[in-house]
GUGUTI-598055 format. One line per field, with one value per residue (C-alpha): residue number from 1; residue in three letters; y, x, z. Coordinates in nm, 4 decimals. Example, Ala and Ser with C-alpha at 12.3 -4.5 7.8 and 13.67 -1.06 7.14 Angstrom:
2
n 1  2
res ala  ser
v -0.4500  -0.1060
u 1.2300  1.3670
w 0.7800  0.7140
***
This chain:
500
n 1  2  3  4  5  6  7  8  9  10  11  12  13  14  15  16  17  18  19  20  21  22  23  24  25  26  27  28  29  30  31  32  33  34  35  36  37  38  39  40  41  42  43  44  45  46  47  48  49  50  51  52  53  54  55  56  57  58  59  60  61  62  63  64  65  66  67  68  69  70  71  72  73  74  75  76  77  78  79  80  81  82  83  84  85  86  87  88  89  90  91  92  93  94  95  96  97  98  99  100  101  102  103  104  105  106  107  108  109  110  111  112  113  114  115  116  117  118  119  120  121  122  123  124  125  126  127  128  129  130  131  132  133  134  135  136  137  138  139  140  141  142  143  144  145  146  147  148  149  150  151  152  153  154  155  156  157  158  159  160  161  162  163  164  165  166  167  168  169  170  171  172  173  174  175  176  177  178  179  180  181  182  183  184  185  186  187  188  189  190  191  192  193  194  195  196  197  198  199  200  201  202  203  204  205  206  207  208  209  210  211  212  213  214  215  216  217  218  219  220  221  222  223  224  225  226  227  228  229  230  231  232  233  234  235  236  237  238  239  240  241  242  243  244  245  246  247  248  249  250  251  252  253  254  255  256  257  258  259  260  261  262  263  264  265  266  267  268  269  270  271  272  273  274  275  276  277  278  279  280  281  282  283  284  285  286  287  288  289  290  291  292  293  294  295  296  297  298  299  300  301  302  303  304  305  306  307  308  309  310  311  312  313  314  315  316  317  318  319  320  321  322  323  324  325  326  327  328  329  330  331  332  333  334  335  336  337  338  339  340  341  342  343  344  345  346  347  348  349  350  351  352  353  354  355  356  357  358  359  360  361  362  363  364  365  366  367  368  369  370  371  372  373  374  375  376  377  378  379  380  381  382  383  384  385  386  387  388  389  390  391  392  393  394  395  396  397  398  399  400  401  402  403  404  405  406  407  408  409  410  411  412  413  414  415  416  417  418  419  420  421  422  423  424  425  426  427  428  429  430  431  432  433  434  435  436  437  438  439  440  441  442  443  444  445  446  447  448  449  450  451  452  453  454  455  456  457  458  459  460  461  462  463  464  465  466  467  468  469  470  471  472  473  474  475  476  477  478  479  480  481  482  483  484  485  486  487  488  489  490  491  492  493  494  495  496  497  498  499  500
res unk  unk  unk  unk  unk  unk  unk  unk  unk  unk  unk  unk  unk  unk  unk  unk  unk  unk  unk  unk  unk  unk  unk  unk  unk  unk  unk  unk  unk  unk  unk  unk  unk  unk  unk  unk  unk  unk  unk  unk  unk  unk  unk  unk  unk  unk  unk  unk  unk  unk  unk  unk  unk  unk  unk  unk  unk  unk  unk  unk  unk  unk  unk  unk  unk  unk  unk  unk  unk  unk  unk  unk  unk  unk  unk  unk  unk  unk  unk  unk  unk  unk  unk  unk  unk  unk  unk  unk  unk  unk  unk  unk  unk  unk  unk  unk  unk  unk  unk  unk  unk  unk  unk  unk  unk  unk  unk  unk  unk  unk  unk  unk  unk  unk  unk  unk  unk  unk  unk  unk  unk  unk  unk  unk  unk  unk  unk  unk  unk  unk  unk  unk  unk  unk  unk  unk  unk  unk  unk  unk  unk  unk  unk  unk  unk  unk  unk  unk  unk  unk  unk  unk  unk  unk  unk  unk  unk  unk  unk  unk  unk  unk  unk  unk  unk  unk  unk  unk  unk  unk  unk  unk  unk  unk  unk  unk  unk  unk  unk  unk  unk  unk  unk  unk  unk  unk  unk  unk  unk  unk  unk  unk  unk  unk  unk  unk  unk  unk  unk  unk  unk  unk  unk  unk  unk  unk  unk  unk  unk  unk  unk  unk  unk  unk  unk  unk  unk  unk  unk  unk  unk  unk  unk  unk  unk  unk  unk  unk  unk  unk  unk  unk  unk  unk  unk  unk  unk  unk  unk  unk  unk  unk  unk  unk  unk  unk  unk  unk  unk  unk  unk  unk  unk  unk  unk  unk  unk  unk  unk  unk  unk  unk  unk  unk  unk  unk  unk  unk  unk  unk  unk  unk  unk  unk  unk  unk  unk  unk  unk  unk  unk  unk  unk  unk  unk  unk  unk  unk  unk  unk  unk  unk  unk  unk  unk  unk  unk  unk  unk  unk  unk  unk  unk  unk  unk  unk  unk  unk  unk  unk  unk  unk  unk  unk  unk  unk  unk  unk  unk  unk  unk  unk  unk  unk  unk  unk  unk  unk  unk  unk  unk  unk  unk  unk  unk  unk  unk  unk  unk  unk  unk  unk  unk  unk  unk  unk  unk  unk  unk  unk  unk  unk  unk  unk  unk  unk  unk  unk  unk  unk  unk  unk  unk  unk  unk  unk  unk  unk  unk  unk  unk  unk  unk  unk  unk  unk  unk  unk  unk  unk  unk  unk  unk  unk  unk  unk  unk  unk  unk  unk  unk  unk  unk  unk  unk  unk  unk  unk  unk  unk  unk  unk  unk  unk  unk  unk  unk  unk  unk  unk  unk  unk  unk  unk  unk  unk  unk  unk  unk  unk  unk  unk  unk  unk  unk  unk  unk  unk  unk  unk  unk  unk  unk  unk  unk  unk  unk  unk  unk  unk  unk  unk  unk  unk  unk  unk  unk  unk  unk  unk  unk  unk  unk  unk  unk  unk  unk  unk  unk  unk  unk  unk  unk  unk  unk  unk  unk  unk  unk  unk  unk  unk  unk  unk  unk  unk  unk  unk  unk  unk  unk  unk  unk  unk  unk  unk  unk  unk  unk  unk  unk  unk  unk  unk  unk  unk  unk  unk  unk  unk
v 13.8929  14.0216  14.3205  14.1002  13.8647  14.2339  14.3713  14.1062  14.0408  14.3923  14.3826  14.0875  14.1734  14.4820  14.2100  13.9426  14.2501  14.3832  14.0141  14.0052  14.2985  14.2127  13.8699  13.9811  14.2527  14.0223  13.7673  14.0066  14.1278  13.8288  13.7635  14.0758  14.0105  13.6481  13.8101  13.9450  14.2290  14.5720  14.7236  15.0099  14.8051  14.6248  14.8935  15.1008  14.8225  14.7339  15.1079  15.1307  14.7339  14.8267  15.1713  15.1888  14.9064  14.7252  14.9504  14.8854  14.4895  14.5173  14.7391  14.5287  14.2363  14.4536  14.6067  14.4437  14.1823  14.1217  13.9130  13.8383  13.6699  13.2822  13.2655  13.5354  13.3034  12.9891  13.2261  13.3371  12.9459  12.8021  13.0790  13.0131  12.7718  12.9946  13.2675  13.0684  12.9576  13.3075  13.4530  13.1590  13.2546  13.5819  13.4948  13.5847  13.7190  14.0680  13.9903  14.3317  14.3925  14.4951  14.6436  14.9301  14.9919  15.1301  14.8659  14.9484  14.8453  14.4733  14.3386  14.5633  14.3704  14.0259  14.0997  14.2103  13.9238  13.6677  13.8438  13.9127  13.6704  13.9245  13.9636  14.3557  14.3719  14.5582  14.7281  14.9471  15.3382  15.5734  15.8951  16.0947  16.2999  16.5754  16.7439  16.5979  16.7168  16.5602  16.2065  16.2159  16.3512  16.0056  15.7734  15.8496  15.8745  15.5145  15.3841  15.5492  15.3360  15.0311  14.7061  14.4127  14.5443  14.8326  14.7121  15.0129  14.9776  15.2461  15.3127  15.6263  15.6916  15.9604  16.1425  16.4576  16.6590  16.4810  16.1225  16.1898  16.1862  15.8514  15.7180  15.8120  15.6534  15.3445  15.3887  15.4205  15.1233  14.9034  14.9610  14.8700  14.5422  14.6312  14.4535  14.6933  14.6361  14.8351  14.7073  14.9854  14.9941  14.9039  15.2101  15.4290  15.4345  15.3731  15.6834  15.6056  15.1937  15.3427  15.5728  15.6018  15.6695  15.3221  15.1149  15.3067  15.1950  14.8334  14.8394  14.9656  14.6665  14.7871  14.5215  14.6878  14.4992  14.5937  14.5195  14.4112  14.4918  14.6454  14.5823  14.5885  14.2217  14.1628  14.3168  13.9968  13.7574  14.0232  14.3293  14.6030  14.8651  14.6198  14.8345  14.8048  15.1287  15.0597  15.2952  15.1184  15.1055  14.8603  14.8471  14.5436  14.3983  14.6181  15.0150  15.0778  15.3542  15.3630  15.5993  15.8041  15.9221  15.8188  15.8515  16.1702  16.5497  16.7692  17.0670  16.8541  16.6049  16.7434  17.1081  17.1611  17.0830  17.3711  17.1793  17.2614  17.0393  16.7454  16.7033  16.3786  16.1993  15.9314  15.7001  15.5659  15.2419  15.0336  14.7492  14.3812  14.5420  14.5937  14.2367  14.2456  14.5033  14.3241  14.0063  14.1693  14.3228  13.9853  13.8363  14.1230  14.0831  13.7051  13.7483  13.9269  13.7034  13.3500  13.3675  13.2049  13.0721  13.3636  13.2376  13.4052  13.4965  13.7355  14.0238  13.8920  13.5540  13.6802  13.6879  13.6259  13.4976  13.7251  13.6545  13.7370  13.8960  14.0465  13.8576  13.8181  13.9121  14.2499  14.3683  14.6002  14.9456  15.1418  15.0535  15.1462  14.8464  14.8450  14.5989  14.5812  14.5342  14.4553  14.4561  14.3871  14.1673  13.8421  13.5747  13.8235  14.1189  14.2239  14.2867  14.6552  14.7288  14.5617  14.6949  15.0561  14.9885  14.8522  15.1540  15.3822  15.2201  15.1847  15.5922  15.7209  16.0686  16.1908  16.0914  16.2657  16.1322  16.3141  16.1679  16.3008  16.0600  16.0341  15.8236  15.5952  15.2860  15.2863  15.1028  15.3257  15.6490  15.4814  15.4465  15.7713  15.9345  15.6922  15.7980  16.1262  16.0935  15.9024  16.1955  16.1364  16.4471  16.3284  16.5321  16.4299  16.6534  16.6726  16.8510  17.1865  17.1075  16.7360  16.5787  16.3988  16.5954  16.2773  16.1869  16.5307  16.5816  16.2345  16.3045  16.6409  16.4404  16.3028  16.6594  16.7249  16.3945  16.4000  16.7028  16.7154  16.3996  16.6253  16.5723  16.8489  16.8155  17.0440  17.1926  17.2386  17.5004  17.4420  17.2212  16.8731  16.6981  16.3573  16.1861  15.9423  15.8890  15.8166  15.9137  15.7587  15.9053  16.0151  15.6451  15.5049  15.5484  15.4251  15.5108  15.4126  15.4282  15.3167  15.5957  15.6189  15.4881  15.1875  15.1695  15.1190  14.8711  14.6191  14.6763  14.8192  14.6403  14.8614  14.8676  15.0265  15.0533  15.0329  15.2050  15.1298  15.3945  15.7362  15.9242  15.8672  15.8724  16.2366  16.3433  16.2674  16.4278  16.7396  16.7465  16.6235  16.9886  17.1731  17.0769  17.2066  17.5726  17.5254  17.4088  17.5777  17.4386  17.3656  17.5098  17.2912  17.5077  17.5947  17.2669  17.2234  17.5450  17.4657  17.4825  17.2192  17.1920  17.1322  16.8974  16.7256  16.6695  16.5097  16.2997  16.1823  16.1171  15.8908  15.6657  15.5524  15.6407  15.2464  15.1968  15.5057
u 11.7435  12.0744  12.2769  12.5169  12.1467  11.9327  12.2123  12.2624  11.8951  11.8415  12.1536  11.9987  11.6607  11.7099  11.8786  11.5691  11.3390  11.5478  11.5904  11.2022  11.1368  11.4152  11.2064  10.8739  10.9446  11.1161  10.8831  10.6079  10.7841  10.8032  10.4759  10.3471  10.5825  10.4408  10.1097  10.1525  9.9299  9.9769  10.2534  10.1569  9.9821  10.3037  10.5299  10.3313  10.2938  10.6623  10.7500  10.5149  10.6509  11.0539  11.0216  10.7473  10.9359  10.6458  10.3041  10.4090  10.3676  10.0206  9.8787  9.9509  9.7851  9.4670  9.4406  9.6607  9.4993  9.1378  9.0528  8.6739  8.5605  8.4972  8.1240  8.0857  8.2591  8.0370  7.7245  7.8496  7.9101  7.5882  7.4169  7.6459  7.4079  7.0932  7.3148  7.3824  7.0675  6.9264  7.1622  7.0876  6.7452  6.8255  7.0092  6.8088  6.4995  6.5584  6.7689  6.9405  7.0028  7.3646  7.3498  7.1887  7.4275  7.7881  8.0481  8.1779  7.9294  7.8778  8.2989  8.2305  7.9101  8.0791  8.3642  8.1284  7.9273  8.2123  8.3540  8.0102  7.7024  7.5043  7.3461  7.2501  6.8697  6.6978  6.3699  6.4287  6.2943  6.5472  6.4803  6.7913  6.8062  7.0419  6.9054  6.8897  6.5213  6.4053  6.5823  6.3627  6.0718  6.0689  6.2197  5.9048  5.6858  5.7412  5.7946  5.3801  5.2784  5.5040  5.2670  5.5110  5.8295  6.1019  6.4441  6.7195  7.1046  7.3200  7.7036  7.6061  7.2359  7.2290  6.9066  6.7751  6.6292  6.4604  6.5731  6.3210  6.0535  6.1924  6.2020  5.7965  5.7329  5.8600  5.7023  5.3874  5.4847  5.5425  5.1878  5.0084  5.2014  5.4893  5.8206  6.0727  6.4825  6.7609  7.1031  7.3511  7.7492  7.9147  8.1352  7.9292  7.6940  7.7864  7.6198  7.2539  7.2891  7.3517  7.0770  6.7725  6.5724  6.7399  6.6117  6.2528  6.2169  6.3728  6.0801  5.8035  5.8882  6.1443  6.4164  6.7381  7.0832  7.4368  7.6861  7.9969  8.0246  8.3021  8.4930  8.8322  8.7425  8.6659  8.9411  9.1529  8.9450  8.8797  8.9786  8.7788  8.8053  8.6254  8.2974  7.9693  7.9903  7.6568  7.3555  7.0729  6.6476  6.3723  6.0508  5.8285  6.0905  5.9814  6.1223  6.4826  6.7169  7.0890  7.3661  7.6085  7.3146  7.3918  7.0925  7.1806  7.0220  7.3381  7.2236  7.2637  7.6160  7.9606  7.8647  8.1748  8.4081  8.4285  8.3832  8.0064  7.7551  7.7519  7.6619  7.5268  7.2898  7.0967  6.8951  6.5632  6.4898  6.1948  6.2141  6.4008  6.7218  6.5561  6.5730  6.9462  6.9211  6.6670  6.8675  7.1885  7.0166  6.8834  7.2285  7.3676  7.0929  7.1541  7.5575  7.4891  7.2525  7.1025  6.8000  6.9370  6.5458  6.3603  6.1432  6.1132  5.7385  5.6382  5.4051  5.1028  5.1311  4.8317  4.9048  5.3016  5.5221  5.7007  5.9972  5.9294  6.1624  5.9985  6.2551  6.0103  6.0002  5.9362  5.8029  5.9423  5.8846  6.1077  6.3982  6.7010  6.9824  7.1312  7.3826  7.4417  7.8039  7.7343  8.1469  8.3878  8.5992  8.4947  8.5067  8.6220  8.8078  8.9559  8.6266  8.6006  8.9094  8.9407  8.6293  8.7383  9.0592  8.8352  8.6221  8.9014  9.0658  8.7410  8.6806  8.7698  8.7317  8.6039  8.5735  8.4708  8.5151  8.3701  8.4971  8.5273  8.8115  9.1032  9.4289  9.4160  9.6887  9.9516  9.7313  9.4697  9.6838  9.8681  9.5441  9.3950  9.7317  9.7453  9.3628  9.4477  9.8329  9.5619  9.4121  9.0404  8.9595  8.9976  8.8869  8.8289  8.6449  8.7081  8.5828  8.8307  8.7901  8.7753  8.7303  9.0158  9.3347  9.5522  9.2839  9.3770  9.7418  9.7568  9.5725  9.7643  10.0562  9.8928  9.7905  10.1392  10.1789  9.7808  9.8145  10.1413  9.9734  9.7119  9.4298  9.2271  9.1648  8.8619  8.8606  8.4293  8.3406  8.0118  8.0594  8.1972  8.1384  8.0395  7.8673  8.0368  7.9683  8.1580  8.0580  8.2216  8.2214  7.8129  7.7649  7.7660  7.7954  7.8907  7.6881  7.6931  7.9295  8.2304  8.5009  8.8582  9.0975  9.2052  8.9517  8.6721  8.8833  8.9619  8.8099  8.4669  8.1196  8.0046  7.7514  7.7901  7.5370  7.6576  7.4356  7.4330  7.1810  7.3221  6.9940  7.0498  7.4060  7.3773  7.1575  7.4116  7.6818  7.4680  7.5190  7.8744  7.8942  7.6852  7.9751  8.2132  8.0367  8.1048  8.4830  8.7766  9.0921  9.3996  9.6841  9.9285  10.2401  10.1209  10.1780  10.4918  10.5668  10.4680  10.6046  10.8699  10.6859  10.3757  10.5336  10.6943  10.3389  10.1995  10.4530  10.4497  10.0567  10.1454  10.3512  10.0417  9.7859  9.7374  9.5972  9.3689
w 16.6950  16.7231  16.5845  16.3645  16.2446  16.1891  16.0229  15.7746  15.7327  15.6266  15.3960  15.2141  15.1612  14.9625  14.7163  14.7352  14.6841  14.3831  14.2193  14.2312  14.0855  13.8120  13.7793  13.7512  13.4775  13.2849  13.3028  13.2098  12.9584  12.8111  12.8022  12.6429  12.3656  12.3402  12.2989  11.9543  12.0090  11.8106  11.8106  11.9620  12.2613  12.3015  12.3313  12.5162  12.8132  12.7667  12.8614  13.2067  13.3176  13.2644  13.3340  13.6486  13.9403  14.0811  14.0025  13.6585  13.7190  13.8996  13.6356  13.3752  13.5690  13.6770  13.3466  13.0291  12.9150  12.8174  13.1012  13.0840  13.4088  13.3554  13.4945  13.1812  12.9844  13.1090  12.9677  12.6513  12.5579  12.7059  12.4869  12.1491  12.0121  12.0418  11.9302  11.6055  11.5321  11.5682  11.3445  11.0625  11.1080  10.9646  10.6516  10.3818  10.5387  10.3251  10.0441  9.8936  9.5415  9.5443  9.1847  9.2717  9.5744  9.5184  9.4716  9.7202  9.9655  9.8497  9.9510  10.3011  10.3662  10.2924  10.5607  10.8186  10.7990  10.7861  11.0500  11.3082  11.1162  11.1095  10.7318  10.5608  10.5385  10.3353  10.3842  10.6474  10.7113  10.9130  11.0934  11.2148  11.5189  11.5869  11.8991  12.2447  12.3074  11.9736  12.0762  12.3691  12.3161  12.0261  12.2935  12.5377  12.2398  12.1837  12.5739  12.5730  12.2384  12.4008  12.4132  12.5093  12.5769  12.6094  12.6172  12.7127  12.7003  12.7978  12.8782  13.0487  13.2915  13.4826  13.6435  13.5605  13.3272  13.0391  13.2121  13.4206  13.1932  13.0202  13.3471  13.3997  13.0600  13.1852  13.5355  13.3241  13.0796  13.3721  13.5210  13.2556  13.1892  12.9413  13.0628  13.0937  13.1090  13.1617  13.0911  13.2094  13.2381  13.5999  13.5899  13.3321  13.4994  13.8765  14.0586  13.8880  14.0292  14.3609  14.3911  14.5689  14.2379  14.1020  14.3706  14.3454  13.9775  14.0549  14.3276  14.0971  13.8992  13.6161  13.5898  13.5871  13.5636  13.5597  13.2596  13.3480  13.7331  13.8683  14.1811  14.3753  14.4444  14.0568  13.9331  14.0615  13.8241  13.5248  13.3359  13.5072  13.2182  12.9539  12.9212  12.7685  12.5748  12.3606  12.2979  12.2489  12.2613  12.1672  12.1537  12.1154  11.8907  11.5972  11.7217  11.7463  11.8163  11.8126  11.8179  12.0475  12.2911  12.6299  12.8470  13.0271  12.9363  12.7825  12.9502  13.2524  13.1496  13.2985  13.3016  13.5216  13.2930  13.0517  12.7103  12.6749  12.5681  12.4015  12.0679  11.9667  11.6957  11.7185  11.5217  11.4788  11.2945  11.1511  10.9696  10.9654  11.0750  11.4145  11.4798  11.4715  11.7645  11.9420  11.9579  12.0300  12.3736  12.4782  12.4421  12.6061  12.9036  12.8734  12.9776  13.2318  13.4202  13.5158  13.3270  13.0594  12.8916  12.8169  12.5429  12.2067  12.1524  11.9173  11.9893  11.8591  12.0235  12.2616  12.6551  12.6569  13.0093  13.2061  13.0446  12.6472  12.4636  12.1931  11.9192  11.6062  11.1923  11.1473  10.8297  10.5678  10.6528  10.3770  10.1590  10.3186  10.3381  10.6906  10.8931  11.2278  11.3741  11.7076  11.8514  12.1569  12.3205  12.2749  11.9787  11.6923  11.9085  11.5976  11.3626  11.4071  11.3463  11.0211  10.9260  10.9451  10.7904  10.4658  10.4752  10.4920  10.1907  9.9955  9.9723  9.6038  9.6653  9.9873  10.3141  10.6658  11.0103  11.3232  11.6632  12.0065  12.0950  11.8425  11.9294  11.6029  11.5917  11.3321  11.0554  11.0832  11.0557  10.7862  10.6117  10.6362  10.4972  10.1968  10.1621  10.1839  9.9542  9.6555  9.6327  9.8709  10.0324  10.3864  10.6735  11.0422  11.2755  11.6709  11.9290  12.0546  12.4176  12.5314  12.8600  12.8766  12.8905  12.7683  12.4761  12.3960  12.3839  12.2680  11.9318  11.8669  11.8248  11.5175  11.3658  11.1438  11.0143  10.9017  10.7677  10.5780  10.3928  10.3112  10.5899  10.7139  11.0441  11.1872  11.5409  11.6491  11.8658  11.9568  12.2167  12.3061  11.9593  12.0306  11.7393  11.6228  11.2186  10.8637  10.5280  10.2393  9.8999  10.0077  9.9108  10.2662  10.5822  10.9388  11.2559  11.6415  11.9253  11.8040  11.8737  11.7039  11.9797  12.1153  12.3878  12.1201  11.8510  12.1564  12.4791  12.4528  12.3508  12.1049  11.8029  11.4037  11.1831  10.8101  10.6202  10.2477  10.1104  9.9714  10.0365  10.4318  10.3946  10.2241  10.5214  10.7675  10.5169  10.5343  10.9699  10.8866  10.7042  11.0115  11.2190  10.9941  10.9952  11.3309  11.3056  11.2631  11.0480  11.1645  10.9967  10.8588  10.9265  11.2530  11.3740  11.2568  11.4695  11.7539  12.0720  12.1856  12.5629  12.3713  12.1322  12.4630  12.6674  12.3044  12.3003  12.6565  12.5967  12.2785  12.4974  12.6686  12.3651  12.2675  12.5989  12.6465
***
């Protein structure tokens, strides 16, 4: 090539290069307009595309759209009609007499169901736990009484300390014929599906599988970041437990990152809610495999296959009403969401929130300030140190608008608060894994239990209040006084707070 051809080569292709970039942000652009997502979402995306030349393109194609891959796709619909016909089953199998309930509970109920299928049942006993070793010492409790089957679903498994013993539980389940499955997150929990210890239980016969694998080469076909965030356990179809527990001992968890413990709660269930939990798992386990025939024998159906599931009646063991809202990305992305937004407008005159993750879209922060403005005594309690230094900055940005409306807003101490519960009016209450960000409303599988009893509802008010011994309040003129750089890096983190 010569001088004069090199030369005007080189003068050209900065132009082709430039012209494509122009073209592929406002394509892209385009298209996440189209979209009609939130606002926030929206923006947020526009911002990195126009602002970011290139890197801003590719991460919105690795990461901007719920992309589910299509062999997940192929599963979910070859399981739909199973999936229906499981949740008719359920309809009316423990009626609830909504008189006796707040009326508040009864128009919640209706929108969950329209929104998810699954019904409230009634007739359930629940047992709250506050302390790590208490959660576990009950989990392997169970796993030793287990006759059929323990089912385990977890966002987070990591060895050590008292996972250890719920792994010998299940060792010890195993050999004496119990089928055992553990459903665990790609990324969540990536260092425990890489370990010696997790081939050692795959080869003592514990089926483990991976939700939602991960991969530079999967990443081209779907969204990487979708995550099974759920906290689950079941046993023989009839024991349940769910909550904001990952499967990892606190005294163990991120001890290097100077935020403390963790403080969670979980929950153990009886009763015909359980079935709602059981079948959720086995659809979960379902979309993430081949096996897509596991018959549904009940316990007592005398020597069961290999591949029972443990998805049977279970009879009445108290009188607590309970609904499960099993949510994520897939045919109703939306029904969380909506369903906080109701329960936030439903609270006459008090209502707590604990989260460890705060970086609410505009509706929701619109609707805790008009709680707050109607006179509900609104208060939302975070952890003071988080893990996540953008989670952080990006819900200080919230604290002066909250609290000029007349939100407190509670600071805890005692380590990294990570229970994840609402308390309306001490009339009901939501429990699970569902945190207050954009990650959990649209990306994440999670699970809610709506809990329409006040006597359990005023038990998890009264560790609602522990935390707030344990809290301190922030000031509302403080805020406002702040420093500009701080005001600046809060800011900054809001940009990009819609997609955290």
């Amino acid at each position: 090539m010569g001088a004069e051809e090199y030369h005007g080569v080189s003068s050209v292709l900065p132009t082709i290069i430039l012209l494509a970039d122009l073209t592929i942000r406002i394509g892209l652009s385009f298209r996440v307009i189209m979209r009609k997502r939130p606002h926030g979402i929206t923006f947020a995306w526009l911002v990195i595309i126009l602002l970011i030349p290139l890197v801003g393109a590719l991460l919105y194609l690795l990461v901007g759209e719920n992309r589910i891959s299509d062999k997940r796709i192929a599963r979910s619909q070859a399981n739909r009609a199973h999936y229906q016909h499981w949740l008719n089953s359920l309809r009316g199998r423990a009626p609830i007499n909504w008189h006796d309930l707040a009326e508040s509970c009864l128009p919640l109920h209706r929108q969950a169901e329209h929104l998810i299928g699954l019904p409230a049942m009634t007739g359930n006993k629940l047992q709250l736990f506050e302390c790590a070793d208490a959660t576990f010492a009950a989990i392997i409790a169970d796993i030793e009484q287990a006759r059929s089957t323990c089912h385990l679903e977890f966002y987070i498994w990591q060895e050590g300390g008292k996972v250890a013993e719920v792994e010998e539980a299940l060792l010890a389940a195993t050999r004496r014929g119990v089928i055992c499955r553990l459903l665990v997150d790609s990324i969540g929990s990536s260092d425990f599906l890489k370990s010696s210890r997790c081939r050692d239980l795959r080869n003592a016969g514990i089926r483990i599988r991976e939700a939602l694998p991960a991969g530079i080469i999967k990443a081209l076909f779907a969204r990487i970041d979708i995550r099974n965030h759920r906290k689950m356990v079941v046993i023989d179809g009839a024991i349940a437990y769910s909550g904001s527990t990952n499967m990892v001992d606190p005294r163990y968890f991120k001890v290097d990152q100077g935020v403390g413990q963790w403080i969670d709660v979980m929950m153990r269930i009886t009763g015909p809610v359980v079935e709602s939990l059981a079948g959720t798992f086995i659809s979960d386990w379902f979309l993430e495999g081949d096996d897509q025939h596991l018959q549904l024998r009940p316990i007592d159906a005398g020597a069961t296959p290999a591949n029972r599931t443990d998805i049977h009646q279970v009879a009445a063991t108290g009188s607590t009403a309970v609904q499960l809202v099993p949510s994520g990305p897939g045919l109703v992305p939306e029904a969380i969401h909506s369903l906080l937004l109701t329960t936030i407008y439903s609270a006459r005159f008090e209502l707590v929130l604990t989260t460890p993750y705060f970086v609410p879209d505009e509706p929701l922060l619109t609707a805790l300030k008009s709680a707050a403005q109607r006179g509900v005594q609104v208060t939302i309690i975070l952890p003071e140190r988080n893990d996540s230094r953008l989670v952080h900055y990006a819900s200080r940005a919230h604290f002066q608008e909250l609290t000029e409306s007349g939100v407190h807003i509670l600071l805890f101490h005692g380590g990294l608060l990570h229970a994840k519960t609402i308390t309306v009016d001490r009339e009901f209450a939501l429990f699970g894994s569902v945190n207050l960000d954009m990650r959990s409303f649209w990306l994440n599988f999670e699970t809610t239990l709506f809990i329409y009893d006040r006597q359990v509802t005023e038990h998890i008010r009264e560790i609602q209040q522990r935390y707030e011994e344990l809290s301190t309040r922030i000031d509302r003129d403080e805020v406002a006084q702040r420093p500009v750089i701080r005001r600046f890096k809060e800011n900054v983190a809001l940009l990009i707070g819609p997609l955290l």
